[in-house]
Backbone bond lengths (Angstrom), bond angles and torsions (degrees), N, CA, C in turn:
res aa  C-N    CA-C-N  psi(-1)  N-CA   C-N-CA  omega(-1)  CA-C   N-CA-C  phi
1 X - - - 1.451 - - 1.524 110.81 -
2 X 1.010 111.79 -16.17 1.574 115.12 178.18 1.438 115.17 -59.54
3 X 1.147 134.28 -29.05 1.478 132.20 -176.46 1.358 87.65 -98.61
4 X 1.303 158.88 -23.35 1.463 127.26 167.96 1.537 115.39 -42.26
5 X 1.415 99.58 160.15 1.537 123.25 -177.85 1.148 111.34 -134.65
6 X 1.446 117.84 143.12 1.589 125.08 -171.47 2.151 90.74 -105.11
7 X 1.306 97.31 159.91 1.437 115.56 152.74 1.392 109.95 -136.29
8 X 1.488 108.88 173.08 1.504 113.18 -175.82 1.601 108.33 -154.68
9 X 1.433 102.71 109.89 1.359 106.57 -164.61 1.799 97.41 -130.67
10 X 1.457 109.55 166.20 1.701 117.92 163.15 1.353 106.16 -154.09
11 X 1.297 83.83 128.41 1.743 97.18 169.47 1.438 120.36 -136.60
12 X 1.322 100.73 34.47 2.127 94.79 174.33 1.682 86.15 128.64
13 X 1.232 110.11 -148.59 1.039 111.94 -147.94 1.775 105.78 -91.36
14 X 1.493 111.15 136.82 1.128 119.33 -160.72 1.438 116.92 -64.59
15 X 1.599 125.81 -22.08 1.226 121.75 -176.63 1.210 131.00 -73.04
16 X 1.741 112.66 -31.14 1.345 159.73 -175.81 1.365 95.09 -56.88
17 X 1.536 108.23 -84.18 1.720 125.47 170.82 1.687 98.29 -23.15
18 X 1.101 108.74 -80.70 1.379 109.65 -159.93 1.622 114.95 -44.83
19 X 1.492 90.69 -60.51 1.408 81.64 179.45 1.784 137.24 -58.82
20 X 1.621 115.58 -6.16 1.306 118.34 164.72 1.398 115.06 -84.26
21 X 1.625 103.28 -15.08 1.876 97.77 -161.64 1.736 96.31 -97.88
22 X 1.514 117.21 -18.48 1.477 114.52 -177.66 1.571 114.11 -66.63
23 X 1.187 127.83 -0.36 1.535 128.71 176.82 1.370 107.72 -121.63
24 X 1.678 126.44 2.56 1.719 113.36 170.16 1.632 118.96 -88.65
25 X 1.118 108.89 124.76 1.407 140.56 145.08 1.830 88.92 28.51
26 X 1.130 132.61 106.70 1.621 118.32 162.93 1.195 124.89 102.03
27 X 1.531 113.53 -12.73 1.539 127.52 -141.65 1.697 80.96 -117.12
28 X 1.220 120.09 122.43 1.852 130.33 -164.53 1.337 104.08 -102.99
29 X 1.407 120.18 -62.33 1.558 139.84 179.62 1.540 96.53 -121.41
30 X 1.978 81.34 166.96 1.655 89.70 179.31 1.763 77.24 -154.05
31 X 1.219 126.05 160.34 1.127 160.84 161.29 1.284 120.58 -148.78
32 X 2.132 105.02 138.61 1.043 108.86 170.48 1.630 122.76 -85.10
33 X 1.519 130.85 -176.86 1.544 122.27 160.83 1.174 110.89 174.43
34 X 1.834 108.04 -153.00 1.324 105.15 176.55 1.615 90.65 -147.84
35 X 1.594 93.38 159.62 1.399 108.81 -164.95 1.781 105.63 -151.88
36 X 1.507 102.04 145.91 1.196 103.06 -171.60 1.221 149.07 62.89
37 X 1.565 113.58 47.43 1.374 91.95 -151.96 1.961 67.21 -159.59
38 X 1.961 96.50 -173.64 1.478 90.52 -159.46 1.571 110.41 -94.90
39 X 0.940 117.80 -0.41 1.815 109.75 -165.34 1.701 86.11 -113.32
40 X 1.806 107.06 152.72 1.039 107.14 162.38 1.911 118.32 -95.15
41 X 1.086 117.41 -179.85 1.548 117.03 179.53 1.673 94.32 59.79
42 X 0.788 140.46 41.17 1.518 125.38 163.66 1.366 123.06 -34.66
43 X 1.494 119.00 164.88 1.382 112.77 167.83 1.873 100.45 -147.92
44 X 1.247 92.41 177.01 1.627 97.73 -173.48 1.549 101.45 -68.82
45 X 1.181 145.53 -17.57 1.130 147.24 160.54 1.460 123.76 -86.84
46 X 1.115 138.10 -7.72 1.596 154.16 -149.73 1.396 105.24 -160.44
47 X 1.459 155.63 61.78 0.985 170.73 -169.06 1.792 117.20 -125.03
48 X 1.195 133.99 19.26 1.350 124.28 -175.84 1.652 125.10 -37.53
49 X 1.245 127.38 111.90 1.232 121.67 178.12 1.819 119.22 76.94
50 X 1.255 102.96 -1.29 1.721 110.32 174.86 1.749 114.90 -77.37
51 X 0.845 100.67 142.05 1.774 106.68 -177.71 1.566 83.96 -94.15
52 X 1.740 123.95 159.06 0.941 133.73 164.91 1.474 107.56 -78.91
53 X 1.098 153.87 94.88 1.656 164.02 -152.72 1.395 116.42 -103.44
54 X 1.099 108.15 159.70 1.828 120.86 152.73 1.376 119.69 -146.83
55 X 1.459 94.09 156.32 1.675 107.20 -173.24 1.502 89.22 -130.86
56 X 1.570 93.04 109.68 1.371 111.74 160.58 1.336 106.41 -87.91
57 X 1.611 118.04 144.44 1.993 123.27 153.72 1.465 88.56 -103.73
58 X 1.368 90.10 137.72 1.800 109.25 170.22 1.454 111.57 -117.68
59 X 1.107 113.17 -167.77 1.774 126.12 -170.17 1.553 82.57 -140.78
60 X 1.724 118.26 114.34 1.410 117.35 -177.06 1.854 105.55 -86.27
61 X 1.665 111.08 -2.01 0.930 114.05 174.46 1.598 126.09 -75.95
62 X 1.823 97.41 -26.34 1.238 105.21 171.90 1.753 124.27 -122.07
63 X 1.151 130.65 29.98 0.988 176.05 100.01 1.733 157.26 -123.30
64 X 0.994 86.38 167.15 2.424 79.19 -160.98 1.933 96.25 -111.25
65 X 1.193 97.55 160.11 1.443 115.95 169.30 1.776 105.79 -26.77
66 X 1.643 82.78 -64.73 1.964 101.97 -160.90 1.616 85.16 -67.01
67 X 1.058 159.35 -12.55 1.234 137.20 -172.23 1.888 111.74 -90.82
68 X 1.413 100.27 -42.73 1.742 94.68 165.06 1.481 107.34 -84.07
69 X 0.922 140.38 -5.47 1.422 131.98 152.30 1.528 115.32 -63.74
70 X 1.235 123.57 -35.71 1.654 119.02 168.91 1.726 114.36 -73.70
71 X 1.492 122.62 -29.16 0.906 113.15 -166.56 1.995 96.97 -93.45
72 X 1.522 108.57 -23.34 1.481 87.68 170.36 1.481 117.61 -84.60
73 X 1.708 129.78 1.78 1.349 101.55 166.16 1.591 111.57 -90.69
74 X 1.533 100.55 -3.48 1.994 97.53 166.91 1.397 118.48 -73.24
75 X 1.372 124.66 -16.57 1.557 122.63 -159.64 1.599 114.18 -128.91
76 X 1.898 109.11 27.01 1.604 125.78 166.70 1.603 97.87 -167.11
77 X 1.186 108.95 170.32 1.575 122.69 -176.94 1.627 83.21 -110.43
78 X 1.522 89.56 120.55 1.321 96.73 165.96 1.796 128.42 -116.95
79 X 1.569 91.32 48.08 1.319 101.67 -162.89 2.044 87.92 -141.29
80 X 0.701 132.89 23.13 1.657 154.06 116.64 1.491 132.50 -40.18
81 X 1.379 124.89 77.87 1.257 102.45 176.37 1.364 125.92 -61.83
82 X 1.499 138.21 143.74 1.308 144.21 175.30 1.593 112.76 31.99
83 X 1.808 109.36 35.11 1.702 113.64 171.14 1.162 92.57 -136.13
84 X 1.573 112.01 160.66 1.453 127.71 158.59 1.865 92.85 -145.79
85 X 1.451 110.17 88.70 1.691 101.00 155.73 1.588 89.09 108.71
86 X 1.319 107.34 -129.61 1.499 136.04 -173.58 2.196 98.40 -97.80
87 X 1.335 112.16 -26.91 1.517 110.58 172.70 1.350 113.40 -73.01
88 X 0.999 95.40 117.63 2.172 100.87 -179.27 1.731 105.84 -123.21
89 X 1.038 112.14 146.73 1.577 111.63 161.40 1.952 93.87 135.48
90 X 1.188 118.12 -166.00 1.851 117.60 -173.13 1.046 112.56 -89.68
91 X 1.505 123.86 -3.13 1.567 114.22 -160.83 1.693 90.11 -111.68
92 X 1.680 122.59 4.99 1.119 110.63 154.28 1.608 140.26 -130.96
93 X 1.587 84.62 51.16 1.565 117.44 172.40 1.803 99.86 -71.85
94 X 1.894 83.16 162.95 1.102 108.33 -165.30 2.132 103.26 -93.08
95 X 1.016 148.03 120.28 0.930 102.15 -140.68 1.925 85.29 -165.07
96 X 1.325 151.71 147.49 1.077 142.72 163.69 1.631 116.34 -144.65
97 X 1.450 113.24 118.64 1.718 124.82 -150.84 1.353 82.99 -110.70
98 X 1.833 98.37 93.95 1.666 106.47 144.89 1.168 151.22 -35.53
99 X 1.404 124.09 129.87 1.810 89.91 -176.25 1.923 99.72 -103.74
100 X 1.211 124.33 3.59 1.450 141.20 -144.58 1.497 120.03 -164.65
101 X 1.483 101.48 142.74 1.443 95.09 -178.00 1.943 104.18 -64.72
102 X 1.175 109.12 -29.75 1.720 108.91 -171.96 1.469 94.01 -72.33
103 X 0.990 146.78 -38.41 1.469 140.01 147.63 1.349 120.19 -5.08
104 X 1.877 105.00 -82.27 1.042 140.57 167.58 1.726 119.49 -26.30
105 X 1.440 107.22 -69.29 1.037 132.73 177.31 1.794 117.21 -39.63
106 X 1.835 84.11 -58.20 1.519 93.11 -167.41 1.981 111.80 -79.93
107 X 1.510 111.31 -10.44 1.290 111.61 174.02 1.687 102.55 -88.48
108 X 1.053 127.64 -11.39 1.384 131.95 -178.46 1.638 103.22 -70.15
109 X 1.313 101.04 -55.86 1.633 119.51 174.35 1.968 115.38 -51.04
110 X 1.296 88.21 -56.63 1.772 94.51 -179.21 1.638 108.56 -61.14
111 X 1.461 129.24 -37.08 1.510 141.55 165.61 1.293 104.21 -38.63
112 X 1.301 107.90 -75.51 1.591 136.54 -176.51 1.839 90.93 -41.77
113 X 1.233 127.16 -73.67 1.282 119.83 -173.68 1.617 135.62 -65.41
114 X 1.844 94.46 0.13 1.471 109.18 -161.60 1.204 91.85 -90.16
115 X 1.722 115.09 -49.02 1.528 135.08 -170.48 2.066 98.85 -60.08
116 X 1.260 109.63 -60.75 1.933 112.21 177.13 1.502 99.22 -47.74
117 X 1.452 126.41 -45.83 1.490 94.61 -159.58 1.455 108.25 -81.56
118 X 1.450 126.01 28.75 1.649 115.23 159.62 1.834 104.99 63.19
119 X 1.320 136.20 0.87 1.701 151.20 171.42 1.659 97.25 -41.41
120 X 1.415 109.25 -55.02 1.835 126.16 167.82 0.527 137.29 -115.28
121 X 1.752 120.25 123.04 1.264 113.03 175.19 1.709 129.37 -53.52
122 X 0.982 105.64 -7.31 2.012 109.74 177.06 1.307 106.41 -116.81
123 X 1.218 109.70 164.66 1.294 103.25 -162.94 1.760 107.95 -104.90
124 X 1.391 126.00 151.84 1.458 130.76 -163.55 1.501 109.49 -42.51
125 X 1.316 135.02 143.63 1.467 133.93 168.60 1.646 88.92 -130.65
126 X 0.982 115.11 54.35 1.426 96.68 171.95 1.722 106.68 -94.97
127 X 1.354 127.12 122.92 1.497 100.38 147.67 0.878 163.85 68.40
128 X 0.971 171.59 49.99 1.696 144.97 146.56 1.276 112.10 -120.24
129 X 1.965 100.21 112.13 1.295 102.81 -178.48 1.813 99.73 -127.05
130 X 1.869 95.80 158.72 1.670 92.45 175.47 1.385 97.06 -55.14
131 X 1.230 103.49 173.35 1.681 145.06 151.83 1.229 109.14 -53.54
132 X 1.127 109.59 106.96 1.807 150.99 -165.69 1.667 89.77 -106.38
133 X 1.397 97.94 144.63 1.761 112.75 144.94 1.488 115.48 -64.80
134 X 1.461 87.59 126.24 2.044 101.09 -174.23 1.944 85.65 -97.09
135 X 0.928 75.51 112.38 1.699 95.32 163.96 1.938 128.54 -81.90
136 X 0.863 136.69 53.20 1.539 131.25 -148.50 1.269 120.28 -59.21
């Protein structure tokens, strides 16, 4: 377990996420939470400024950063401010908490390619924030 790697992404509602990303290719654990936002210990009622999040652990042997980064701008509109669906408000922004500039870099790139391939008509608002305490 030592070479697993976590990511930490939000895109709408946290249960949803999980449950598409707990059956891809690489993806070991999944946890739900909250991220980014101002109070610590959050709760589903007490959350100020938290995106609803997940912390995936991966196997970098059997998938990479940039690879759940392609499959989460296929599986939410990330060109929604603070909505996904019928969920509206900040905690269901589109949103991905770096832990690294190569992080950084490589979600800058996947944006950049989400926005060229014409997929939406609006253009990406997702995100990019440091690495927040994931609260579960």
């Amino acid at each position: 377990m030592s070479n697993y790697k976590k990511a930490y992404i939000a895109g709408g509602c946290f249960w949803g996420m999980e449950d598409l990303f707990r059956t891809r290719p690489g993806i070991v654990d999944t946890e739900v939470g909250y991220q980014g936002g101002q109070n610590e210990n959050p709760t589903y009622r007490n959350h100020p400024g938290h995106a609803e999040g997940i912390e995936l652990t991966y196997d970098p042997s059997q998938t990479s950063f940039k690879e759940i980064l392609d499959f989460f701008f296929r599986m939410h509109n990330p060109t929604t401010v603070d909505q996904q669906g019928n969920d509206m408000g900040s905690s269901y922004r589109s949103a991905i908490f770096y832990q690294n500039e190569e992080e950084k870099a490589e979600a800058e790139e996947m944006i950049a390619l989400v926005n060229e391939s014409g997929k939406w008509q609006d253009k990406v608002v997702t995100t990019l924030e440091p690495f927040a305490p994931f609260w579960v």
